[in-house]
C-alpha beads as a LAMMPS data file, in Angstrom:
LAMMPS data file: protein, C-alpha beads

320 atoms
319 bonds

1 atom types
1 bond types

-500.0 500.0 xlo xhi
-500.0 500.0 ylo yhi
-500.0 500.0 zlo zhi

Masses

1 110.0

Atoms # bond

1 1 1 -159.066 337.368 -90.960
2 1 1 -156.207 335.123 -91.169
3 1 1 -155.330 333.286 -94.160
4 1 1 -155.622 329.887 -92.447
5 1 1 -159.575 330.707 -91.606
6 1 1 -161.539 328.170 -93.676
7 1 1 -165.133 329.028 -94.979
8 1 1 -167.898 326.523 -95.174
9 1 1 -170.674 327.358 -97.587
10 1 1 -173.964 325.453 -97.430
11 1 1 -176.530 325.192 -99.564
12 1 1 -180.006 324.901 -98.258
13 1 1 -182.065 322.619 -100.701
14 1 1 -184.854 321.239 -98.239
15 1 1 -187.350 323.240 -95.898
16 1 1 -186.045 323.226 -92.480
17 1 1 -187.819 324.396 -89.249
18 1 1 -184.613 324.909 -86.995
19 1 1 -182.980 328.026 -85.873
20 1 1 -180.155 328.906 -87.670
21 1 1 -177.722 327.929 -84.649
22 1 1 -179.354 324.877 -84.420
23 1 1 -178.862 324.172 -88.556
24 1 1 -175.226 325.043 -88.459
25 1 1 -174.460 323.063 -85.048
26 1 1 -175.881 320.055 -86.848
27 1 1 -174.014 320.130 -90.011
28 1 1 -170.470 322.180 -89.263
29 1 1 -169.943 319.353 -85.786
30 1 1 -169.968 322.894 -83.394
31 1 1 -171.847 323.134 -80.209
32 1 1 -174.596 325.570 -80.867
33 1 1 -172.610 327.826 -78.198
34 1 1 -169.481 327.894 -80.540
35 1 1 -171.850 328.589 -83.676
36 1 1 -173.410 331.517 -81.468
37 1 1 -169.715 332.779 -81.127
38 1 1 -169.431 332.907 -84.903
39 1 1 -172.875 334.470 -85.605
40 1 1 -172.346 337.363 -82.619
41 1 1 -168.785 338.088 -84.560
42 1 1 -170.230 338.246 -87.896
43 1 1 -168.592 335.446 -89.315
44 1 1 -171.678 333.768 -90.725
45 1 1 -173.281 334.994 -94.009
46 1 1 -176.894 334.423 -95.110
47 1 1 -177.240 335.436 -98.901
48 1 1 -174.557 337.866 -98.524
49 1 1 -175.619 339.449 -95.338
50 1 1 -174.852 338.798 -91.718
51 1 1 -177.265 336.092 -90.030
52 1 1 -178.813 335.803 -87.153
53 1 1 -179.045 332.654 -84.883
54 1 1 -183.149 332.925 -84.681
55 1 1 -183.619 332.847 -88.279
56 1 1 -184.614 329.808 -89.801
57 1 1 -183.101 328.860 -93.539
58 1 1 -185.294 328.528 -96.250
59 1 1 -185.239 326.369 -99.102
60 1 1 -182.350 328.343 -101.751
61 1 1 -180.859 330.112 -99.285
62 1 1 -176.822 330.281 -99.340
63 1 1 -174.808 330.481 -95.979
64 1 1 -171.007 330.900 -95.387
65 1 1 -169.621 330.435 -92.112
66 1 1 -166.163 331.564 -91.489
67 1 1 -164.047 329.754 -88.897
68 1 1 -160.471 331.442 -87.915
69 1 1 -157.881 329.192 -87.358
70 1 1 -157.151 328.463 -83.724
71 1 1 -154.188 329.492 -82.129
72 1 1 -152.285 326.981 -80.096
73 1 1 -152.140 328.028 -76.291
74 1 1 -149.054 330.319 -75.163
75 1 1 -149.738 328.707 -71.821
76 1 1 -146.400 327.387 -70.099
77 1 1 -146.942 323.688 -68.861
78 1 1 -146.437 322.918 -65.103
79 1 1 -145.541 319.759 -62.991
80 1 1 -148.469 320.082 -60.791
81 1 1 -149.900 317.088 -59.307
82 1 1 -152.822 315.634 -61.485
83 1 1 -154.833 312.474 -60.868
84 1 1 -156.177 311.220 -64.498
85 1 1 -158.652 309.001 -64.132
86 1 1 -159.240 307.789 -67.893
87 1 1 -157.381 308.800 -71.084
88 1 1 -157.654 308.516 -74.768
89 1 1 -156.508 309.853 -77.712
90 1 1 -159.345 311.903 -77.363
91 1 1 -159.993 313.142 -73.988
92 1 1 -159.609 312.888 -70.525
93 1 1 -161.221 312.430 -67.317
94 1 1 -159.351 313.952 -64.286
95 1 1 -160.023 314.667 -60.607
96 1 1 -159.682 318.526 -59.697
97 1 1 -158.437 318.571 -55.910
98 1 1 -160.283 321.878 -54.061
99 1 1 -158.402 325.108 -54.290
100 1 1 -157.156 324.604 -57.868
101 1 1 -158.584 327.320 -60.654
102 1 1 -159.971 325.492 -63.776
103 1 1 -158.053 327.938 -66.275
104 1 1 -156.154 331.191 -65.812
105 1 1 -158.516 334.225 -65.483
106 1 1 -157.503 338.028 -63.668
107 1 1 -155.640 337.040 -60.259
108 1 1 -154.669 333.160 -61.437
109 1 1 -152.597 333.279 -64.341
110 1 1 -150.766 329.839 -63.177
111 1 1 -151.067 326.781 -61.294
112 1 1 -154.386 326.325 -62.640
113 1 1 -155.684 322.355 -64.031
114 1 1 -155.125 323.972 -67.348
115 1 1 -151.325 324.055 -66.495
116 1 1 -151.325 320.836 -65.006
117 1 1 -152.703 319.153 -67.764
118 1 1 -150.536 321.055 -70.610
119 1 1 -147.402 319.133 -68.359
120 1 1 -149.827 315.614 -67.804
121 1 1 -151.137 315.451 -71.146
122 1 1 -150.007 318.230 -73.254
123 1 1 -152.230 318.101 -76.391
124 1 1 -155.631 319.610 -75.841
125 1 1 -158.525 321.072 -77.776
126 1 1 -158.136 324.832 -79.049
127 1 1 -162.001 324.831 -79.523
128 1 1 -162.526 326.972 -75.779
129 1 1 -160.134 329.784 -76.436
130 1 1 -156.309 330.288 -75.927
131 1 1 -156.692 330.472 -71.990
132 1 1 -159.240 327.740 -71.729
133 1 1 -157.300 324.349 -73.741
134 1 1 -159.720 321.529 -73.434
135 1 1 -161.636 322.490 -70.914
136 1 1 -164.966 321.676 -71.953
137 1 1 -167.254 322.536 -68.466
138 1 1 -165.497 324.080 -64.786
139 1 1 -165.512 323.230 -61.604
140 1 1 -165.257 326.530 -58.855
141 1 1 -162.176 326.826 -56.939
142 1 1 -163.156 325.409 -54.006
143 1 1 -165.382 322.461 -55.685
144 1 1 -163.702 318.704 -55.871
145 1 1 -164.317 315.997 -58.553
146 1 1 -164.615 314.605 -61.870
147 1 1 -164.210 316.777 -64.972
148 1 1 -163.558 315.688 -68.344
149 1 1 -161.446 317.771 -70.463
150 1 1 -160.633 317.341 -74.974
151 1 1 -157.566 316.685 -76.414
152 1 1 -159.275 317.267 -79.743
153 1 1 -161.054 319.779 -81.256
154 1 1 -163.798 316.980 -82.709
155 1 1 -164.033 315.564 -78.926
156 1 1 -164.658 319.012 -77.782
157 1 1 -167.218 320.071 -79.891
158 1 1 -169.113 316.915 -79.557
159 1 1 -169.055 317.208 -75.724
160 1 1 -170.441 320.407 -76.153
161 1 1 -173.174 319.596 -77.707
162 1 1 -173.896 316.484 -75.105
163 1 1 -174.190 318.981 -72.844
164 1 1 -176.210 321.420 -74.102
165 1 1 -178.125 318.462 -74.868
166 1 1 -178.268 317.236 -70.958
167 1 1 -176.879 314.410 -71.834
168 1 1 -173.644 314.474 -69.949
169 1 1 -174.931 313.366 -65.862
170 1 1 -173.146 314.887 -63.508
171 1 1 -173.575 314.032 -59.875
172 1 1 -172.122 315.375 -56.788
173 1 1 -172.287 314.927 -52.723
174 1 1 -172.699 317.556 -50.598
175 1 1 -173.552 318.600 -47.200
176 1 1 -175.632 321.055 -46.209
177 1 1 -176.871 322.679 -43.270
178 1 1 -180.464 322.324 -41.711
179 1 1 -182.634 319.279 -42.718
180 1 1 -184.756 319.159 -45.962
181 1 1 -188.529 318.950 -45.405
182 1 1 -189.165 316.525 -48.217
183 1 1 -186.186 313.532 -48.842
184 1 1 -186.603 314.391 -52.651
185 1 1 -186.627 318.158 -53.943
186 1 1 -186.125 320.051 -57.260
187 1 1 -185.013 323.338 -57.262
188 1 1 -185.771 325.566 -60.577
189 1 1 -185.082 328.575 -59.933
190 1 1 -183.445 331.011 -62.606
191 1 1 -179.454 332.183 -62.021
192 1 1 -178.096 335.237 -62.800
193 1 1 -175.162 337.581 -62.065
194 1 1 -175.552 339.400 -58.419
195 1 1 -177.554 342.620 -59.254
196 1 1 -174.100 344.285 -56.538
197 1 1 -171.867 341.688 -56.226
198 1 1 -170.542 340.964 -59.494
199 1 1 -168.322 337.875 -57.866
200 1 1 -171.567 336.417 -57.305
201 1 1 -174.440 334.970 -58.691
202 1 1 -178.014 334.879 -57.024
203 1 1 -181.456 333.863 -58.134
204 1 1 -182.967 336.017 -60.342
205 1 1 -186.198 336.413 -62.487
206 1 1 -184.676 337.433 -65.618
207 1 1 -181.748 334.696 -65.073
208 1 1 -180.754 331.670 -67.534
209 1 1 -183.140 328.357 -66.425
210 1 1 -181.507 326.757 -63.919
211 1 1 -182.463 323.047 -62.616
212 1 1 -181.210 321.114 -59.915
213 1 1 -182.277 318.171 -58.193
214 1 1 -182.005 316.631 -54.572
215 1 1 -182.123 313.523 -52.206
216 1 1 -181.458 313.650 -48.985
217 1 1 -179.113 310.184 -48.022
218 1 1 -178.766 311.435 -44.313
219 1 1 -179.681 313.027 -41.270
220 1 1 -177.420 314.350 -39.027
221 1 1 -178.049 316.385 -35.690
222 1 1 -177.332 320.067 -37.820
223 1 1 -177.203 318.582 -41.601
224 1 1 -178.192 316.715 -43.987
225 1 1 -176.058 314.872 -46.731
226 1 1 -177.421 315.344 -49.908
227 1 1 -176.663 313.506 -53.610
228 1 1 -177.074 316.472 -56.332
229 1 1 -177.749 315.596 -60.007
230 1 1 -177.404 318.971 -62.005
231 1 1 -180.128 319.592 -65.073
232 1 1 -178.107 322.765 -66.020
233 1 1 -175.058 323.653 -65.295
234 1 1 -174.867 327.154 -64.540
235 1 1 -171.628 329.128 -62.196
236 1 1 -172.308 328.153 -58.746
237 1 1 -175.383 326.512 -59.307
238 1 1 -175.544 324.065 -56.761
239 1 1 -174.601 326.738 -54.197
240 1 1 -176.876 329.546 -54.777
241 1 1 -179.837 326.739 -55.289
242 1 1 -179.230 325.439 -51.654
243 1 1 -178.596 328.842 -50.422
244 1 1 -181.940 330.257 -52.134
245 1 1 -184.059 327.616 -49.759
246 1 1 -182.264 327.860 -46.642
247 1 1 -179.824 325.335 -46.994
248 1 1 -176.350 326.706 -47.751
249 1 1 -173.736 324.359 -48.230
250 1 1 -171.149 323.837 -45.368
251 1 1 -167.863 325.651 -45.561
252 1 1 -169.128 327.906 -48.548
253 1 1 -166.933 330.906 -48.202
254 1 1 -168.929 332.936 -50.298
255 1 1 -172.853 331.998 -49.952
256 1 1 -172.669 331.082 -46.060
257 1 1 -169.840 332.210 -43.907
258 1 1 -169.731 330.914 -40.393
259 1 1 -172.955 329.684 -40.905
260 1 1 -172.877 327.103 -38.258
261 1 1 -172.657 329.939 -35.778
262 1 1 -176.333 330.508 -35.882
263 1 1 -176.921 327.491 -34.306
264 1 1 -178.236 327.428 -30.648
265 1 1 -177.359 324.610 -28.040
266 1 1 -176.068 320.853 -28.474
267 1 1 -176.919 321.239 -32.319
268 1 1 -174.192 324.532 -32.244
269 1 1 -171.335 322.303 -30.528
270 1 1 -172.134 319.869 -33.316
271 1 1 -172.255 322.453 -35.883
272 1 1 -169.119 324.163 -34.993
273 1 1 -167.144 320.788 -35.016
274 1 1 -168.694 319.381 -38.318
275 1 1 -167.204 322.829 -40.054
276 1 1 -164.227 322.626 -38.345
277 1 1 -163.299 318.979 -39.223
278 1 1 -164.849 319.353 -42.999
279 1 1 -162.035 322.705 -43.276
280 1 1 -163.332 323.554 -46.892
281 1 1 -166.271 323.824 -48.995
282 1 1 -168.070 320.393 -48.454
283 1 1 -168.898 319.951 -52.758
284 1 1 -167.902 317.287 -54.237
285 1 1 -168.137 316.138 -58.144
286 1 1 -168.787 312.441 -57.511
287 1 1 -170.280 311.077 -60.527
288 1 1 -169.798 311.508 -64.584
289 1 1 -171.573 309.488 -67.126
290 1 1 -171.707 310.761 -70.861
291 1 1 -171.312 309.160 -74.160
292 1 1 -168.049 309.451 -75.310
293 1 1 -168.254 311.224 -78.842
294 1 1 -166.510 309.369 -81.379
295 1 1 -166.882 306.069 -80.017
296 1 1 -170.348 305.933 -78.896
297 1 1 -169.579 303.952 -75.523
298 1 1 -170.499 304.988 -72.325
299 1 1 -168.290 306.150 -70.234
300 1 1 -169.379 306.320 -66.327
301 1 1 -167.027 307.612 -63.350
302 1 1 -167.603 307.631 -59.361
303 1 1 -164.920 309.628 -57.238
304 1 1 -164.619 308.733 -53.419
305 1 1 -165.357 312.064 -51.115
306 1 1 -161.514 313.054 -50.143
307 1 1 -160.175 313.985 -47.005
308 1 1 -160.644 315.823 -44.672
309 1 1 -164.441 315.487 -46.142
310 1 1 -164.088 311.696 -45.123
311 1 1 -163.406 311.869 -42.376
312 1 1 -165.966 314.271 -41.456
313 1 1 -168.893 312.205 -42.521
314 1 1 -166.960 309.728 -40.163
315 1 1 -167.208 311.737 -37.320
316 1 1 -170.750 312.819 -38.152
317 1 1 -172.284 309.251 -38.219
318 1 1 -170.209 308.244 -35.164
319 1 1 -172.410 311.310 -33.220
320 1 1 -176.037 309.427 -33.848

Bonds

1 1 1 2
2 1 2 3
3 1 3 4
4 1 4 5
5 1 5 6
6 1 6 7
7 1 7 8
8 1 8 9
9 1 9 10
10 1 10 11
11 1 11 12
12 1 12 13
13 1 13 14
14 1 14 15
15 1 15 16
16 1 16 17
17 1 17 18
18 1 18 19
19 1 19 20
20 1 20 21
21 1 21 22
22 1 22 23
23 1 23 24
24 1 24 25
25 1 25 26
26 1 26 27
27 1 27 28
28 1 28 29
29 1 29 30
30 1 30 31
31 1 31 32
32 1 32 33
33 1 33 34
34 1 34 35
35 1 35 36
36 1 36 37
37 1 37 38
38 1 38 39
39 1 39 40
40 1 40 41
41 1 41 42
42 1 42 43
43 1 43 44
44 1 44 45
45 1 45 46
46 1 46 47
47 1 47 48
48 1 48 49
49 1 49 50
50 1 50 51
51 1 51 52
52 1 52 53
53 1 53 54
54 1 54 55
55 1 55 56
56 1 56 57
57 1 57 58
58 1 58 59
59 1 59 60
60 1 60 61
61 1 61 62
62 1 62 63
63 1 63 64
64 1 64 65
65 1 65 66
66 1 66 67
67 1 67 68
68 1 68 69
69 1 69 70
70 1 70 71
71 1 71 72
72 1 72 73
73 1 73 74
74 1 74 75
75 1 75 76
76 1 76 77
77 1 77 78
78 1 78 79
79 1 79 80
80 1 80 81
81 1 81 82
82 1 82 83
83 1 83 84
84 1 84 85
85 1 85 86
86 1 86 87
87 1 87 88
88 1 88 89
89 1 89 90
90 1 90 91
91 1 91 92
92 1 92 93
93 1 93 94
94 1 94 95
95 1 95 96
96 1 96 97
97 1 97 98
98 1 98 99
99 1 99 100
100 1 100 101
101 1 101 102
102 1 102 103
103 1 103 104
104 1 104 105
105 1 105 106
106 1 106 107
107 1 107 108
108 1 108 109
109 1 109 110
110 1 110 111
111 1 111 112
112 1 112 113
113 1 113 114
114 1 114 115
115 1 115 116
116 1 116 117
117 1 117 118
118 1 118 119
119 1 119 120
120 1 120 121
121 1 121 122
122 1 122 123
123 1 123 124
124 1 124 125
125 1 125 126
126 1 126 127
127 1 127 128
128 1 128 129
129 1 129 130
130 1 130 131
131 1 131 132
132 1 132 133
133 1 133 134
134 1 134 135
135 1 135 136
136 1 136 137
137 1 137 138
138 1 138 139
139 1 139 140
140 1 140 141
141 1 141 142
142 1 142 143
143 1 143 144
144 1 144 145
145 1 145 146
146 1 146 147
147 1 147 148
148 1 148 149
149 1 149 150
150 1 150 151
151 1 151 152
152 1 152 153
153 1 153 154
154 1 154 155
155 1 155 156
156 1 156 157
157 1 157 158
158 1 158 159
159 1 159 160
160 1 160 161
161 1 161 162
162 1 162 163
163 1 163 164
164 1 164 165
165 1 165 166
166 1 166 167
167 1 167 168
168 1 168 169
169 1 169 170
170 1 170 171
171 1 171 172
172 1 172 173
173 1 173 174
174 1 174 175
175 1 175 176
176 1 176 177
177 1 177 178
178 1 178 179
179 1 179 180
180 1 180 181
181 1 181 182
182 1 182 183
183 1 183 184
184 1 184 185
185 1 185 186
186 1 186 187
187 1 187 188
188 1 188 189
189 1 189 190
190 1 190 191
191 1 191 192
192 1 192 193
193 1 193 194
194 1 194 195
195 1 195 196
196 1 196 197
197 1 197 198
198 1 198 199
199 1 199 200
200 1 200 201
201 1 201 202
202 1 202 203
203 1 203 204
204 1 204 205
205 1 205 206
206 1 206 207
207 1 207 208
208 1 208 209
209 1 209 210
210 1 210 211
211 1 211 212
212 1 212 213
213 1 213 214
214 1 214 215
215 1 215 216
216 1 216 217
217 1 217 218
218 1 218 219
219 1 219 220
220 1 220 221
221 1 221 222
222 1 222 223
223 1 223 224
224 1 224 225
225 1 225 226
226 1 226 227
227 1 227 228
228 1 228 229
229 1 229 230
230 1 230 231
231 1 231 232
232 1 232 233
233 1 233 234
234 1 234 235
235 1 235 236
236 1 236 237
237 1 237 238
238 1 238 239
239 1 239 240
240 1 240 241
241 1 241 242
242 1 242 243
243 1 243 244
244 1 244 245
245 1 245 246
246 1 246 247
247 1 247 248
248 1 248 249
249 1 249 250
250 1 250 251
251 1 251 252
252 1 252 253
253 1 253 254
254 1 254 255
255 1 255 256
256 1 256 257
257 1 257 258
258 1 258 259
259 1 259 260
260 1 260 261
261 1 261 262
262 1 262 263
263 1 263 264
264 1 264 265
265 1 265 266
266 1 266 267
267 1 267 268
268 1 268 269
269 1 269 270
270 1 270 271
271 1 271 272
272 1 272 273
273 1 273 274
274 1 274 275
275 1 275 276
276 1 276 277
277 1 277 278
278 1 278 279
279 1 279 280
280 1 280 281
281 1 281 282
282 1 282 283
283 1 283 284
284 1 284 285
285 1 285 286
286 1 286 287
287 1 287 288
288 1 288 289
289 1 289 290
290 1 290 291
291 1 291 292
292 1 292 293
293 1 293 294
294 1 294 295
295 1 295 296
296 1 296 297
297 1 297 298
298 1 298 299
299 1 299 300
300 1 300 301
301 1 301 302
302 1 302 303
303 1 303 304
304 1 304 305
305 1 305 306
306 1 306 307
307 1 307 308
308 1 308 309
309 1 309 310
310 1 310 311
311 1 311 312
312 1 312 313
313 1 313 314
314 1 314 315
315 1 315 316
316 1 316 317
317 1 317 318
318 1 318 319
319 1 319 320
């Protein structure tokens, strides 16, 4: 362990019923996903011996958690365009245009919104790993909108925690193909990795919870456009929910190719034109609300759908 690690010890001196994850994440300022981290790598000590998250501390009991020093990113900036939305010292709130990779993984090591915002903003929070600076919850590829990133490690972990909390709302527009039967729906249905597609995810039994819910704002001859609030916020959530009832999103590459192929008749043409003038996946991260962690205000954000998406829903509503 590197010299620069610091060690917090804790001593327990009143009964407690929470989970040891839940004990640390409350009195170290990690999300209980970061204090997870340090309990899977052994880095937390219960009386001497490695703990585990489940157990729950008992009155005299002496804990030492071990936190390595962070390394600053190796990541080279790059002049990408960027459209920031709101900045503090803090954080940030920037739109991700489709196409763009949140951080560099196998296949994108550059021109990812972790690039573009090492050039735009430069310091950001080490708390999510040397490939992932700041980036406190993703968008896929393909997926528009509204993300907030940290530019400090205190921002970050208090984000965190919001969100595992559900109490960062995050809303998006989408259209989908097919109508709903009800205007109002919740889908909870658990999401796991594709049992032979690794790339993908699917619903599964022994998946994490997954909760999403819909209204249907209109009706269109092959489609519906939906608002989305997510409960969870699981990878590709919205998509494989919509895609588990019947109702794929338009333009998902992945979940629903050519789609709007299997349409028959007048409601085909129509179909076939929507997709073609949409271009892309038609997801769109219109809404953030959270509280912003060391000031306590709330911060709320709407983002217009872009083009060509725009224009689509023009076209659509000039068809009724």
């Amino acid at each position: 362990m590197s010299a620069r690690s610091r060690t917090r010890r804790l001593q327990v001196t009143n009964p407690t019923r929470d989970r040891l994850d839940r004990y640390l994440s409350q009195r170290l300022d990690l999300s209980r996903t970061q204090v997870a981290a340090l309990i899977r790598d052994g880095l937390v000590l219960v009386n001497g011996e490695p703990g585990r998250k489940s157990y729950v501390p008992v009155a005299g009991d002496e804990i030492a958690a071990t936190m390595p020093s962070s390394r600053p990113s190796t990541l080279l900036p790059e002049a990408l365009p960027l459209d920031v939305r709101y900045e503090d010292e803090h954080l940030a709130v920037v739109e991700k245009p489709t196409g763009m990779v949140v951080h560099p993984a196998p296949g994108h090591g550059s021109g990812t919104l972790v690039h573009a915002l090492l050039h735009r903003i430069g310091q950001l929070s080490q708390l999510g790993g040397e490939n992932r600076p700041g980036i406190v919850h993703r968008l896929d590829k393909d997926t528009s909108g509204l993300l907030v990133v940290a530019k400090t490690d205190q921002a970050h972990a208090g984000l965190s925690r919001a969100l595992s909390r559900r109490e960062v709302r995050r809303g998006y527009l989408a259209v989908t193909w097919g109508h709903l039967d009800e205007e109002r729906l919740t889908i909870d249905r658990p999401i796991g990795r594709h049992p032979r597609d690794r790339k993908r995810m699917a619903v599964r039994e022994d998946g994490r919870p997954a909760v999403t819910h819909l209204k249907a704002l209109e009706r269109w001859p092959a489609a519906d456009l939906l608002a989305i609030r997510l409960q969870t916020g699981r990878t590709h959530q919205v998509r494989v929910h919509l895609e588990s009832i019947g109702h794929p999103v338009v333009g998902d590459p992945v979940y629903s190719p050519s789609w709007e192929r299997g349409f028959v008749g007048a409601g085909g043409h129509w179909a076939e034109e929507f997709a073609r003038r949409a271009g892309r996946l038609f997801l769109h991260a219109a809404h953030l609300s959270f509280v912003h962690p060391l000031t306590g205000d709330r911060l709320s954000f709407t983002s217009e759908l872009p083009d060509p998406l725009a224009s689509a829903v023009e076209w659509a509503r000039s068809t009724l």
